[in-house]
C-alpha positions in Angstrom: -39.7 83.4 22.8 -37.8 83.0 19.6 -34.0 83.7 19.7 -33.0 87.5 18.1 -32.7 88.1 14.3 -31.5 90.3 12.4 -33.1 91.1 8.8 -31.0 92.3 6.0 -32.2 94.8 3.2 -31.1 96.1 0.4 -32.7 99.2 -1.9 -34.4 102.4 -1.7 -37.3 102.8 0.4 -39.3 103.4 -2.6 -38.3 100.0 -4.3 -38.7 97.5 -0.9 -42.4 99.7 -0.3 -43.2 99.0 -4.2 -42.3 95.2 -3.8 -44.0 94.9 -0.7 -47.2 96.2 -2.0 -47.1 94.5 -4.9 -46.9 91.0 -2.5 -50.1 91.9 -0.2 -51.8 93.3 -3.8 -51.8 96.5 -3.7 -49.4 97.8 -5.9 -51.6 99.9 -8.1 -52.5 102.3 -5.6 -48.9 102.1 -4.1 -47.0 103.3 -7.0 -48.6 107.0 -7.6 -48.3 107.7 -3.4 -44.8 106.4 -4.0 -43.8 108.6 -7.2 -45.5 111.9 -5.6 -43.6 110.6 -2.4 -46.0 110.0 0.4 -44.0 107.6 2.0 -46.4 107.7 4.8 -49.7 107.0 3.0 -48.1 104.4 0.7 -46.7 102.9 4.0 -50.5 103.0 5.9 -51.7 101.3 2.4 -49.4 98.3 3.0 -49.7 97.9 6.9 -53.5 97.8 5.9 -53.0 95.5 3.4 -50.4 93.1 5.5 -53.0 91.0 7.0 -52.6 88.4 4.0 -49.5 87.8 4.6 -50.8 85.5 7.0 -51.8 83.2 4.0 -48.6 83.9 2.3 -47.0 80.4 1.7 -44.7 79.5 4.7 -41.1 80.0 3.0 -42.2 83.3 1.9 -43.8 84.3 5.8 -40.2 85.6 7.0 -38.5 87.3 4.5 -41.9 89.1 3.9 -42.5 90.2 7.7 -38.8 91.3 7.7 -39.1 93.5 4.7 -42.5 95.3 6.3 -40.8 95.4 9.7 -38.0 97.3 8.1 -39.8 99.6 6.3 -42.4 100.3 9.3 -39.1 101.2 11.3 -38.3 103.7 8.5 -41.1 105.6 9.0 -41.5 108.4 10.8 -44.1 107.5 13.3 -43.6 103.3 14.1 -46.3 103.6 16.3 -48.9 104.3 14.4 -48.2 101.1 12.6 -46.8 98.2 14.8 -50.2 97.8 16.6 -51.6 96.3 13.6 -48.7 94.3 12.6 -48.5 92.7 16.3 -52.3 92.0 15.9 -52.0 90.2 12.7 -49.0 88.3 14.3 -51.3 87.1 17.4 -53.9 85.9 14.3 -53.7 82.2 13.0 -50.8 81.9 10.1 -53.7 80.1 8.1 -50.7 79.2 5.4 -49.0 76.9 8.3 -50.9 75.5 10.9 -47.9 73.2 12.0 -45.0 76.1 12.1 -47.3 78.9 12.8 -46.4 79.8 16.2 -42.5 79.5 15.4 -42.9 82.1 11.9 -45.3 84.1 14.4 -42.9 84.2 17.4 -39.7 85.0 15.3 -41.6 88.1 14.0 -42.7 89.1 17.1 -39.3 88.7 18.5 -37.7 90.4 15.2 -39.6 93.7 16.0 -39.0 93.5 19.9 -35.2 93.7 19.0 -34.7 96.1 16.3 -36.5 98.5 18.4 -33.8 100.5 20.5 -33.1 98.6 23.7 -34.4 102.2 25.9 -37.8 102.7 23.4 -40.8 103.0 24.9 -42.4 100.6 21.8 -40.8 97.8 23.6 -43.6 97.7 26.0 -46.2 97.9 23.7 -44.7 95.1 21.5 -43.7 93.0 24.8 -47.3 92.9 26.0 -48.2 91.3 22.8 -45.5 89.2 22.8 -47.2 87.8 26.5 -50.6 87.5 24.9 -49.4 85.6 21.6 -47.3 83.3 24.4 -50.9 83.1 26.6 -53.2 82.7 23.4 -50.9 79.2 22.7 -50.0 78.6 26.4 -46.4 78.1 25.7 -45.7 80.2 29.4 -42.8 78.0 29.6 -40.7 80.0 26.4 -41.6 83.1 28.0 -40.5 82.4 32.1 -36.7 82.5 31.6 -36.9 86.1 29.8 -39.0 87.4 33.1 -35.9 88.0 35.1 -35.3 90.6 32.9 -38.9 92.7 33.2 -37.7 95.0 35.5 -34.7 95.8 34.0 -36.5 96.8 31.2 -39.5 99.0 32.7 -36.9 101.2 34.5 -35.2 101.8 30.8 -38.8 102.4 29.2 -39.5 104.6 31.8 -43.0 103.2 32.5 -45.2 105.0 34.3 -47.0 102.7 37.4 -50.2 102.3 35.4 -48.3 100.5 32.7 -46.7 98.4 34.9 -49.4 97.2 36.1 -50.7 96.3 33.3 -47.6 94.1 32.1 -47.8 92.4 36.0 -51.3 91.9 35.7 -50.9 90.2 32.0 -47.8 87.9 32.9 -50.2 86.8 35.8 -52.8 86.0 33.6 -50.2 83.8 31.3 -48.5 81.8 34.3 -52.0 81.3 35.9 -54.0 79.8 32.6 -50.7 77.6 32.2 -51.2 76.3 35.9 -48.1 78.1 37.3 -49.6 79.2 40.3 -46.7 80.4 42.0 -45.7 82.9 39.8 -49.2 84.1 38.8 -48.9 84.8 42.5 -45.8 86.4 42.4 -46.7 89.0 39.2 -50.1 89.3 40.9 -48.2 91.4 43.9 -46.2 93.0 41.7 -49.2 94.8 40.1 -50.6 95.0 43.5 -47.2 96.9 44.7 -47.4 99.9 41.8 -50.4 101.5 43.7 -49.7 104.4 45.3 -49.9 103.4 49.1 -49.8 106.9 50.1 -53.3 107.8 47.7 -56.2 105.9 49.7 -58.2 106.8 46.5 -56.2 104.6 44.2 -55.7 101.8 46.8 -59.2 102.0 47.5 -60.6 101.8 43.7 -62.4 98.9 41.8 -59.3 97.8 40.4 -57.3 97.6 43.4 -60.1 95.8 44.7 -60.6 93.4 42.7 -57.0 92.6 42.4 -56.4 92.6 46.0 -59.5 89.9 45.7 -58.1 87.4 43.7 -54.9 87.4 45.2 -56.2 86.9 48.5 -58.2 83.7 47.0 -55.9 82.4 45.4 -53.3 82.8 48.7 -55.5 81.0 51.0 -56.4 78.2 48.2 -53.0 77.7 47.4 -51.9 74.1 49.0 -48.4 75.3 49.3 -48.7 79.2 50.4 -48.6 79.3 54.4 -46.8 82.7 54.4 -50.0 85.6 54.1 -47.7 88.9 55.5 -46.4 89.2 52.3 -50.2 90.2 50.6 -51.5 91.6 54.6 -48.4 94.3 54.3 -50.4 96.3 50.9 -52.6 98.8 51.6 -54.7 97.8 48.8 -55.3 94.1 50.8 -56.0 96.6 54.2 -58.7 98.3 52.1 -60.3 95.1 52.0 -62.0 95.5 55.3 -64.0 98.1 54.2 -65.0 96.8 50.7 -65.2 93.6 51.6 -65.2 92.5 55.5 -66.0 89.1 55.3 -63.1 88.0 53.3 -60.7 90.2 55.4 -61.5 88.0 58.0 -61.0 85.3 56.4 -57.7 86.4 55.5 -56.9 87.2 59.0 -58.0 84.2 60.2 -55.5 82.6 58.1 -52.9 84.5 58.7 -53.1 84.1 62.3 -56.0 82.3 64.0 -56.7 78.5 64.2 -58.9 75.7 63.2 -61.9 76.4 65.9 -62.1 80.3 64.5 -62.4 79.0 60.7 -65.6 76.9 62.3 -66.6 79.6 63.8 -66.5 81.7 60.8 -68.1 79.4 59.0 -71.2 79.1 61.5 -71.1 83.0 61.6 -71.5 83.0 57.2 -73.1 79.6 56.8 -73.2 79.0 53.0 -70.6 82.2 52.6 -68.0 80.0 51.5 -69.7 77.6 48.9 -71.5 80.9 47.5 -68.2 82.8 46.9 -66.9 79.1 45.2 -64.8 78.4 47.2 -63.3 74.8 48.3 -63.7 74.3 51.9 -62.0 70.9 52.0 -59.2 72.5 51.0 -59.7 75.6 53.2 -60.4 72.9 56.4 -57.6 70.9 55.2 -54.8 74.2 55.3 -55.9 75.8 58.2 -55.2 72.1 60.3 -51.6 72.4 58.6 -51.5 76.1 60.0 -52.7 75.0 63.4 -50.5 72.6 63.8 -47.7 74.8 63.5 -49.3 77.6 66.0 -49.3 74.5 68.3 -45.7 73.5 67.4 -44.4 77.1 67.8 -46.4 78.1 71.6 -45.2 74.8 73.1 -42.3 75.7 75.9 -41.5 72.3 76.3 -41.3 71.3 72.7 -43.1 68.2 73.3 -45.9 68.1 71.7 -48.7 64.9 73.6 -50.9 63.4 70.6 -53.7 64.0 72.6 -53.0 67.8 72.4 -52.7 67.6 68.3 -55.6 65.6 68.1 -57.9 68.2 69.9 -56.2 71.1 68.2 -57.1 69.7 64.6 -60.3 68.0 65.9 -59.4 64.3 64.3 -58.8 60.9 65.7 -56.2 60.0 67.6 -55.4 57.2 65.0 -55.0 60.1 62.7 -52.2 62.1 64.5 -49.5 60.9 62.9 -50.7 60.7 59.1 -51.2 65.0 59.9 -47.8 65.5 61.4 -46.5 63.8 58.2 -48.6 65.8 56.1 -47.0 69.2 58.2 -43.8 68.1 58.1 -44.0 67.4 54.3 -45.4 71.2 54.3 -41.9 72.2 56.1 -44.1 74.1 58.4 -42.5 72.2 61.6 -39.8 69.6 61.4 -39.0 66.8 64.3 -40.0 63.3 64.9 -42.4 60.8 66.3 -42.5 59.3 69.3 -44.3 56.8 69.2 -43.2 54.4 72.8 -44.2 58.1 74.4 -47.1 59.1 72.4 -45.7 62.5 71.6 -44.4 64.7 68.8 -41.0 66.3 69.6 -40.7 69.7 67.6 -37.4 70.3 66.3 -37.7 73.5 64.2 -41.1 75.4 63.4 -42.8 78.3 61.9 -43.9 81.3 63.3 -46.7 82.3 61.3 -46.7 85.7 62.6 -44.7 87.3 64.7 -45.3 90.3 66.9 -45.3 91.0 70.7 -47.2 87.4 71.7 -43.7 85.7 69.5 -41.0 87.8 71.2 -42.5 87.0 74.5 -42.4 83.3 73.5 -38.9 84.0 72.2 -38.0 85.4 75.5 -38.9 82.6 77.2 -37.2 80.5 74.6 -34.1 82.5 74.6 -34.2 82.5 79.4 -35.4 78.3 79.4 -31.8 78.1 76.5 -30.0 80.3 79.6 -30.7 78.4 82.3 -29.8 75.1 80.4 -26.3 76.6 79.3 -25.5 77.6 82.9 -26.2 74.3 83.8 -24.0 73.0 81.6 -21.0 75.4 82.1 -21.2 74.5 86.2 -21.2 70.9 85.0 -18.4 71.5 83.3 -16.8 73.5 85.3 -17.3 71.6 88.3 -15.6 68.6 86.3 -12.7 71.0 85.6 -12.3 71.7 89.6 -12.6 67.6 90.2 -10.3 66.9 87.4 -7.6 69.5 89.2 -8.0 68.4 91.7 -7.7 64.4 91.2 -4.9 65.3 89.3 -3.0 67.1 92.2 -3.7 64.6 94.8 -2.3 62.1 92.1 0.8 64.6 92.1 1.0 64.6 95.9 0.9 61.0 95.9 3.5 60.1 93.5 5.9 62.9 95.5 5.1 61.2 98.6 5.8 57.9 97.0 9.0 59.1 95.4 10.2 61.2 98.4 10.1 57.4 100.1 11.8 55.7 97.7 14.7 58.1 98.0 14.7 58.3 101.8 15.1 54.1 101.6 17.7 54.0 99.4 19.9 56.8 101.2 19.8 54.5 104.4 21.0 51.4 102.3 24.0 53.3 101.1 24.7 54.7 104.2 24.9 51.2 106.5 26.9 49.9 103.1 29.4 52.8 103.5 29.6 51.8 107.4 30.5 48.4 106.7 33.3 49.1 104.4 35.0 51.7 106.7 35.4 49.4 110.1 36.6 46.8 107.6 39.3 49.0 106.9 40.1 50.1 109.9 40.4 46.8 111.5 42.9 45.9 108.5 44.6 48.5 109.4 45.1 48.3 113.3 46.1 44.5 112.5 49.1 45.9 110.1 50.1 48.2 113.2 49.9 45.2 115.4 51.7 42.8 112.9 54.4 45.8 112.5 
């Protein structure tokens, strides 16, 4: 989309509708609706008229569509005119093959703008701003101003139906440009605006057929692995009823395995070329998806090749080009073993979960107990051992010191002995000598 203008006018309404008619040639008939003024007719005259400007030369386009989008806006009923400008906008500017989309896009843009942020003629003029970005597949303009959709149906106050309608439309654009992912994304959104509470309106053809493509394009998608998401609308659960086959399908996908997809497909033998639909691709997902049912319900999280290769019914010389493959799909991470012959799971994803999961978790979550109270009486029992090595090494080096001290007492005290009968026998021999 073309950054915001603004356009800048001056003169009576009479004088810009005079010179505007007299540009798309219609002047004559103009001028007496003008004098007698019937600002409205002379106005329709013009709008009717406007349609050449798409030949007008190309540094005439703009200030031209400015002046007609200003005077449309003066009018008393805008609405009854800005379908047929948007039309001509979405029509080839013949006058400018090269700059076309720009002039087209800035007068598209022009009107989207000067229209009060909270009127409802935003819609209108938004949905053909999506088409005119669709008819020249230039998706990419128009994804960064998405963000902002929701925003703007709240202050339009669009009803559900109309919503729809703008979902269903940005779908359409992000699909034919190849954006898969958000043609997916818009593609719920419309799905979401039926009432889930009126089995009527979830149940009707356009539910239906919705609820149809977005479950075909779910389960072709080679990145989508996640199907609760479309399996939660009630429009999808209707599918069972309208069309059973493909609800199994979807089911099957969601939560089942490689060997029911066979089996579904021996069941409806040709059902799945006749709807045109790829089953290499189809074969191709539902290994990924088995793989990580596999990686998810194994207790020990050691996954033998043997075990893979049965699940996803190839060669064992094939094992460990799909666990690349599933670990590129971050469905499972961990790593190869190849000295063992075994797949050790690291993380993985549940592709479902209900009661069969928290079981599994519960086991998880007791076999993660019993390993952490092993631990802390490991640990714990090193605790007691280092306590207890540490106060025999105390006891010791009392028992050590407590010697030292007792040896060193009896030195001193056979020293002290010594000195005294010294002493006294120098002393009885000064008696003796006195």
């Amino acid at each position: 989309m073309a950054t915001p203008q603004l356009i800048f006018v001056d003169g009576t309404f009479a004088e810009l509708a005079q010179e505007m008619a007299d540009f798309v040639q219609v002047g004559e008939q103009v001028q007496p609706l003008l004098e007698q003024d019937k600002r409205e007719d002379a106005l329709d005259l013009i709008v009717k008229a406007s349609h050449s400007l798409n030949g007008a030369p190309e540094k005439d386009f703009t200030p031209a569509y400015n002046l007609l989008i200003h005077l449309v806006l003066q009018s008393e009923e805008p609405k009854k005119y800005l379908p047929t400008l948007c039309a001509n906008l979405l029509k080839p500017i013949t006058s400018s093959p090269t700059h076309g989309f720009t002039l087209a896009s800035n007068a598209l843009t022009t009107i989207f703008n000067l229209l009060d942020k909270s009127n409802p003629l935003r819609f209108n003029v938004f949905m053909q701003i999506v088409r005119f970005i669709r008819q020249n597949s230039q998706f990419d303009l128009l994804k960064p101003r998405l963000k902002n959709v929701e925003g703007w149906l709240q202050e339009w106050k669009s009803d559900s139906e109309s919503q729809r309608k703008l979902y269903v439309e940005v779908s359409d654009a992000a699909n034919d440009a190849g954006d898969q992912e958000e043609s997916y994304f818009y593609l719920l959104k419309a799905l979401a605006t039926f009432d889930r509470d009126n089995q009527e309106e979830v149940a009707s053809d356009e539910a239906q057929k919705l609820s149809l493509r977005a479950l075909r394009m779910a389960i072709s998608s080679p990145t989508r692995f996640d199907f609760n998401d479309l399996r939660s609308l009630p429009s999808v659960h209707a599918l069972s009823d309208s069309h059973p086959v493909y609800s199994q399908l979807l089911d099957i996908f969601t939560e089942q395995d490689l060997e029911d997809y066979n089996d579904f497909r021996d069941e409806h033998q040709g059902w799945i070329e006749n709807e045109k639909l790829d089953h290499e691709k189809l074969q191709r997902k539902m290994r990924l998806l088995t793989f990580a049912s596999l990686a998810a319900s194994t207790p020990n999280r050691e996954i033998p090749y043997a075990s893979i290769a049965k699940a996803l019914q190839i060669p064992d010389e094939d094992v460990e080009m799909w666990t690349i493959d599933v670990i590129r799909s971050k469905l499972v991470e961990g790593r190869l073993s190849q000295k063992q012959k075994v797949f050790l799971v690291h993380r993985t994803t549940y592709r479902v979960f209900g009661e069969k999961q928290w079981r599994e978790l519960g086991t998880r979550v007791d076999q993660f107990k019993t390993v952490v109270d092993r631990l802390v009486g490991v640990v714990r029992k090193a605790q007691t051992d280092v306590e207890a090595q540490r106060e025999r090494e105390q006891q010791e080096l009392e028992r050590k010191l407590a010697n030292a001290g007792l040896g060193e007492s009896e030195q001193r005290g056979g020293n002290r002995g010594g000195r005294t009968g010294g002493a006294r026998q120098t002393r009885q021999r000064t008696d003796d000598d006195d």
